[in-house]
N, C-alpha and C positions, 0 to 999 in steps of 0.2 A: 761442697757441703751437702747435709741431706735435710730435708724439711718432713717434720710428719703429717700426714693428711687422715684425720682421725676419727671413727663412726663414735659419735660420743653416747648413742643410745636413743632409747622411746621418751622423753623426759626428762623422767624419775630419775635421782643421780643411782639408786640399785641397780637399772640396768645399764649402770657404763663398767666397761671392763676393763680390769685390773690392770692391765698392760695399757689399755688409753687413759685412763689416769694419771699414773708416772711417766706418762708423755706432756700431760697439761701442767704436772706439779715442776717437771724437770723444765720447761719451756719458759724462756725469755721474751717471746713474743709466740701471742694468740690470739689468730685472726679467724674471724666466725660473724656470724648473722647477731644483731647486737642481742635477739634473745634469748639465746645458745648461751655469750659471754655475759651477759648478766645473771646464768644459774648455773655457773659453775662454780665449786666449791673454791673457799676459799685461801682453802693452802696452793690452788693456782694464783702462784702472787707473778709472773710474768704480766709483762705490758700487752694490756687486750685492747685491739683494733677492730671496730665492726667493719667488715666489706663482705661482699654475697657473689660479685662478678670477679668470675677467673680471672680477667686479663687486670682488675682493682689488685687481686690479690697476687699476680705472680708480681705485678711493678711495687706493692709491696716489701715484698719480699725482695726484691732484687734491691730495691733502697735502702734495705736494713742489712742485706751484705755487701753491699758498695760502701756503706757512709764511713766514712772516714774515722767518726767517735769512736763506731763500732770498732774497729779494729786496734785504737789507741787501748781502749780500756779496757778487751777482754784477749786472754792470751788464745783464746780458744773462738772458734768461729759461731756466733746464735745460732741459739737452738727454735726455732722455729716448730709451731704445731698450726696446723690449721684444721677448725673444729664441725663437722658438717652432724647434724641430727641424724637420729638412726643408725643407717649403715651406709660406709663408705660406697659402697657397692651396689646399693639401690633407689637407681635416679639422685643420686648424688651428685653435688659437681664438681666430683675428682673427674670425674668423666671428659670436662673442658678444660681443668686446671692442668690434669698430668701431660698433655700435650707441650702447652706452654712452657711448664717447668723443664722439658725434655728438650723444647729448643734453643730455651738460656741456660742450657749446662747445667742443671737442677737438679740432681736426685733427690725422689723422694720415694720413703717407706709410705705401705697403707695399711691402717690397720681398720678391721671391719665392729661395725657395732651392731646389735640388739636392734630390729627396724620393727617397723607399728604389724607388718605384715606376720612375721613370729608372733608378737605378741596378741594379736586377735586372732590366730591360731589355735594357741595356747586358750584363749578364754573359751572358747569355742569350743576346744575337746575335737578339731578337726586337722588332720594333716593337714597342708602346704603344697605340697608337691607337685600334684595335680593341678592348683590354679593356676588361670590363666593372671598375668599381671600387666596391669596400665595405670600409666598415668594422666589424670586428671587437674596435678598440679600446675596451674599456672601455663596451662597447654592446652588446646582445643582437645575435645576428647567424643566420640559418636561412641556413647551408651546401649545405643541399636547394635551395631554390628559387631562390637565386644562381647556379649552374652549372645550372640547366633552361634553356637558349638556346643561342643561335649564337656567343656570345662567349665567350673564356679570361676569366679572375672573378680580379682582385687582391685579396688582403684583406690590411689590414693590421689586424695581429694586436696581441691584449697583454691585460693582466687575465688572468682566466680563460677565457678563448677565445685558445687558444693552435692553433700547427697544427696540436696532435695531437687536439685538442678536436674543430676545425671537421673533422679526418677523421676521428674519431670517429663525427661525424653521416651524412659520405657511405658513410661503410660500412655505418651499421645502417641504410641507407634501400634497399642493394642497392647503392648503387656503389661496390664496395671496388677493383675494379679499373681507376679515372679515376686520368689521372697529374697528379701534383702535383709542382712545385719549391716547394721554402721556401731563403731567405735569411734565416740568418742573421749576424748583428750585422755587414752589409754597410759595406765601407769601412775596418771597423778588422783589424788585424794577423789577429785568426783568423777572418774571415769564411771563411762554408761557402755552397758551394750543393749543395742532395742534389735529387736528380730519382726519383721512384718513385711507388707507387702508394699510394691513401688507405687502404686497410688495413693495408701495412706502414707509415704514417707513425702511423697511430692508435694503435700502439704503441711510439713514441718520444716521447726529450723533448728540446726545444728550448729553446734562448736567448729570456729574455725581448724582448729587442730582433732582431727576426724578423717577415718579411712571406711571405705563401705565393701562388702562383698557380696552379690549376686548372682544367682544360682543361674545356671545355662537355662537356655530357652532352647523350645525343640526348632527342630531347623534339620530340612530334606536337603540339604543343597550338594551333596555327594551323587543326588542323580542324575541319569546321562543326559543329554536336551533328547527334545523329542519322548517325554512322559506320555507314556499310554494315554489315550483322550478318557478310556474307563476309569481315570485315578481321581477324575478336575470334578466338582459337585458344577452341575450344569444347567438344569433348571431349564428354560426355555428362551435363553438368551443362545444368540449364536454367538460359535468357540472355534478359533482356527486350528485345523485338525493337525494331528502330530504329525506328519510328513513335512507337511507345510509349515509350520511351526518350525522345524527343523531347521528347515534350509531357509527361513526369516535370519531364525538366530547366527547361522552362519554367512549371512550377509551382513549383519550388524556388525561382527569382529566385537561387540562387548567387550571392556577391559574390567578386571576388577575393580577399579575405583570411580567407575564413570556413571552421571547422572545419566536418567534415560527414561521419556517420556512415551508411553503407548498410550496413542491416543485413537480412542473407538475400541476401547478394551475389552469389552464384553464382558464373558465372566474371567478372565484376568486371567485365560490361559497361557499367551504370550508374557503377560508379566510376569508371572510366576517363574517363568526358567530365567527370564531377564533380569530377576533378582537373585536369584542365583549364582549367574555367569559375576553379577556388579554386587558380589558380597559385601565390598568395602566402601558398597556407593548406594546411591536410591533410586529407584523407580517409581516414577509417577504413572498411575494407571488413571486414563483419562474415561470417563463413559457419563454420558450423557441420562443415563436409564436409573432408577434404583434400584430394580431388583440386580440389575447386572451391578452397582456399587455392593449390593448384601451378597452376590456371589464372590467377587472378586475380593471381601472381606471375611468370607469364609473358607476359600481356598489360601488366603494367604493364614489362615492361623491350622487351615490344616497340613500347609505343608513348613511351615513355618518358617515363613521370608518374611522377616519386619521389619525389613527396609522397605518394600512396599506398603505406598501411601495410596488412596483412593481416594480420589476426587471426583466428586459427581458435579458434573453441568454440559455444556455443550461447547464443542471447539470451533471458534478460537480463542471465543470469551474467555472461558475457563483455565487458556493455557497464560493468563495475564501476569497470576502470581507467582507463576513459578518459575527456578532458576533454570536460569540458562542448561540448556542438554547437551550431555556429549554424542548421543545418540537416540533418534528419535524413530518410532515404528509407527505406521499409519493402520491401522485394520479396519478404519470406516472414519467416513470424512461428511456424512450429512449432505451433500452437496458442497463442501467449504474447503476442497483438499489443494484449492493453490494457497487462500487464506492464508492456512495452518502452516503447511511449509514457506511462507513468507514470516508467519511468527516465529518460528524455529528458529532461522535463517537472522532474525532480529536480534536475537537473543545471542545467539552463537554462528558466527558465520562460517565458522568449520564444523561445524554439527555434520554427522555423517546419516543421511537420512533414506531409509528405507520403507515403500508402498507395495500392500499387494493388491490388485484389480482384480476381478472376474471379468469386468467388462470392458470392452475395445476403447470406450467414451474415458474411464477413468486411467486406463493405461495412458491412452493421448493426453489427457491435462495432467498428468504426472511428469510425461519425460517433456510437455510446452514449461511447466512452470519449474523442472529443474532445471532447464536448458537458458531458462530469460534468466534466470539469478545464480549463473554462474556456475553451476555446478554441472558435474560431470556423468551422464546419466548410463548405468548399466541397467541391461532389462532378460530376466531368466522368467522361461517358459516353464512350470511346472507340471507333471501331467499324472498321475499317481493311480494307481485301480489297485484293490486289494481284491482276494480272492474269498468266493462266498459258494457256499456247496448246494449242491441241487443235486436230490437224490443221493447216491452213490460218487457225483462227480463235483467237479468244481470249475466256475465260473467264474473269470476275470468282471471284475463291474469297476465302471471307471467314475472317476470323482469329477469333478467341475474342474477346469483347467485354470490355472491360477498363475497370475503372472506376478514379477516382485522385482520394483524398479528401485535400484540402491544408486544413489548421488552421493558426492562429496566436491567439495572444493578442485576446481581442475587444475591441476599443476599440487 
């Protein structure tokens, strides 16, 4: 037998299409979210059944062609539609149904519908094509890392991630002033579109049934590590220089989705490529100082990492509220540097945690306190001179010798 699985459109019965229609009028049973099958027209005179879960609806279905009446009374086998909003095909749940049906010997046709994302297109006067799309339904969704690109970001909204939610996020990240449209309950009689900024919208409330779109945020993160130290606004805090920066970051192994704590941040040169490498993830920039907080707040909106957060206090107080790290960088410790990798260590006991020393005193309590708590201590000698011209010629001049001890769990 075959069962239809059918994009019934934005709402409005206008945008369902002609060919899903004579699927719902033709069907003996239709199964849909109860407020789909409550606004269906009503020459769908088939038996409507609310269910929202594939595995509700494939056992459904499989009862209504097993049951025994069924086969007495009809010479022909039900004709089954099952009705999803929008489009089959966008974040819909043929996506977990067609599986199911496929392992109970089930074919089923799909036909696609009219989704909110066309239609706020269309209101809009703007292509589609180009956006980036997520979903915010019923799903965790980071608002930050979605708008860090070159692409406008669709989200379609609902649950507790609503658009005042997802600008909620953009605003306490620093982008309170990205413009955002939301659409809401598009298609029906008081459909709205409002256009403004993620800080005015963070303080509104919207219709459940409501999709938002948000313009890219500028974002560096295509450059290679080890950025020119001439690029970082610098001020008179001290900045670990790009060599050294470099080869930190390549002791880290940073993954794209990993939290990661720099704590003695300065003015948030290390955080900066840190948030970069962890597009998908956050960076906590720890500094004790304010002016280095107002740097490390102004190098992340000039290079535009808003996944980096700044936190000003002192470590290890300061590292109290925050989540667990997948990876944690030391570049000044107060006097507090076994502390701090013992809160790390608390927090995540496979934290993979990297220290750079100048001096012989902070090397030694670096590889004492990763060696007592288990971790497995490697230690590189950095030693770097760039070349500076005198006269006619040029001279090697060598930089402070830096050492960067990377521990992780032994075994």
């Amino acid at each position: 037998m075959s069962v239809t699985l059918a994009g019934t459109g934005c709402g409005d019965l206008g945008t369902m299409t002609v060919e899903v229609r004579q699927a719902l009028q033709e069907a003996d049973l239709i199964i849909g979210a109860e407020r789909l099958l409550e606004g269906l027209p009503a020459d769908c005179a088939g038996k409507r059944v609310p269910a929202i879960y594939a595995a509700e609806i494939c056992s459904l279905i499989q009862e209504t062609v097993n049951h025994p009446e069924s086969a007495q009374k009809q010479a022909e086998e039900p004709r089954i539609c099952v009705a999803y909003s929008g489009d089959s095909g966008f974040y819909s749940g043929t996506r977990s149904l067609l599986p199911l049906l496929e392992e109970a010997g089930i074919q089923a046709r799909v036909m696609p519908g009219i989704s909110s994302i066309q239609v706020l297109s269309a209101r809009l006067g703007r292509p589609w094509q180009d956006w980036r799309l997520v979903s915010a339904h019923g799903t965790d969704c980071d608002a930050v890392t979605a708008v860090m690109g070159a692409q406008p970001v669709f989200f379609l909204t609902g649950g507790k991630l609503t658009p005042a939610e997802l600008c909620g996020q953009l605003k306490e990240a620093g982008l309170g002033d990205l413009q955002v449209s939301v659409g809401e309950r598009l298609t029906y009689e008081d459909e709205r579109i409002l256009t403004g900024s993620a800080a005015e919208f963070a303080e509104k409330s919207f219709a459940p049934l409501s999709v938002m779109l948000a313009e890219p945020a500028s974002w560096s993160g295509d450059l290679t590590p080890g950025i020119d130290d001439s690029e970082f606004i610098r001020g008179q805090v001290p900045m670990t220089k790009q060599d050294v920066r470099a080869a930190v970051l390549g002791h880290l192994q940073i993954r794209r989705t990993d939290r990661v704590w720099d704590v003695g941040a300065g003015t948030g040169s290390v955080s900066v490529e840190m948030a970069m490498k962890a597009s998908a993830g956050r960076v906590w920039a720890v500094e004790r100082g304010s002016e280095g907080c107002d740097l490390i707040r102004q190098n992340r909106e000039k290079f535009g990492v808003w996944n980096l957060i700044p936190v000003e206090g002192a470590a290890p107080e300061a590292l109290a509220d925050l989540p667990a790290p997948d990876r944690v960088f030391i570049g000044g410790s107060s006097g507090n540097l076994t502390e701090i990798i013992h809160a790390a260590l608390e927090k995540n006991p496979d934290a993979r945690i990297c220290v750079s020393a100048i001096v012989l005193e902070t090397l030694q309590e670096a590889v004492t306190a990763m060696d007592a708590a288990g971790l497995d201590p490697e230690i590189t000698h950095v030693s770097v001179s760039t070349a500076r011209k005198l006269g006619a010629k040029h001279m090697m001049m060598a930089g402070n010798p830096i050492y960067i001890i990377t521990g992780e769990r032994k075994g």
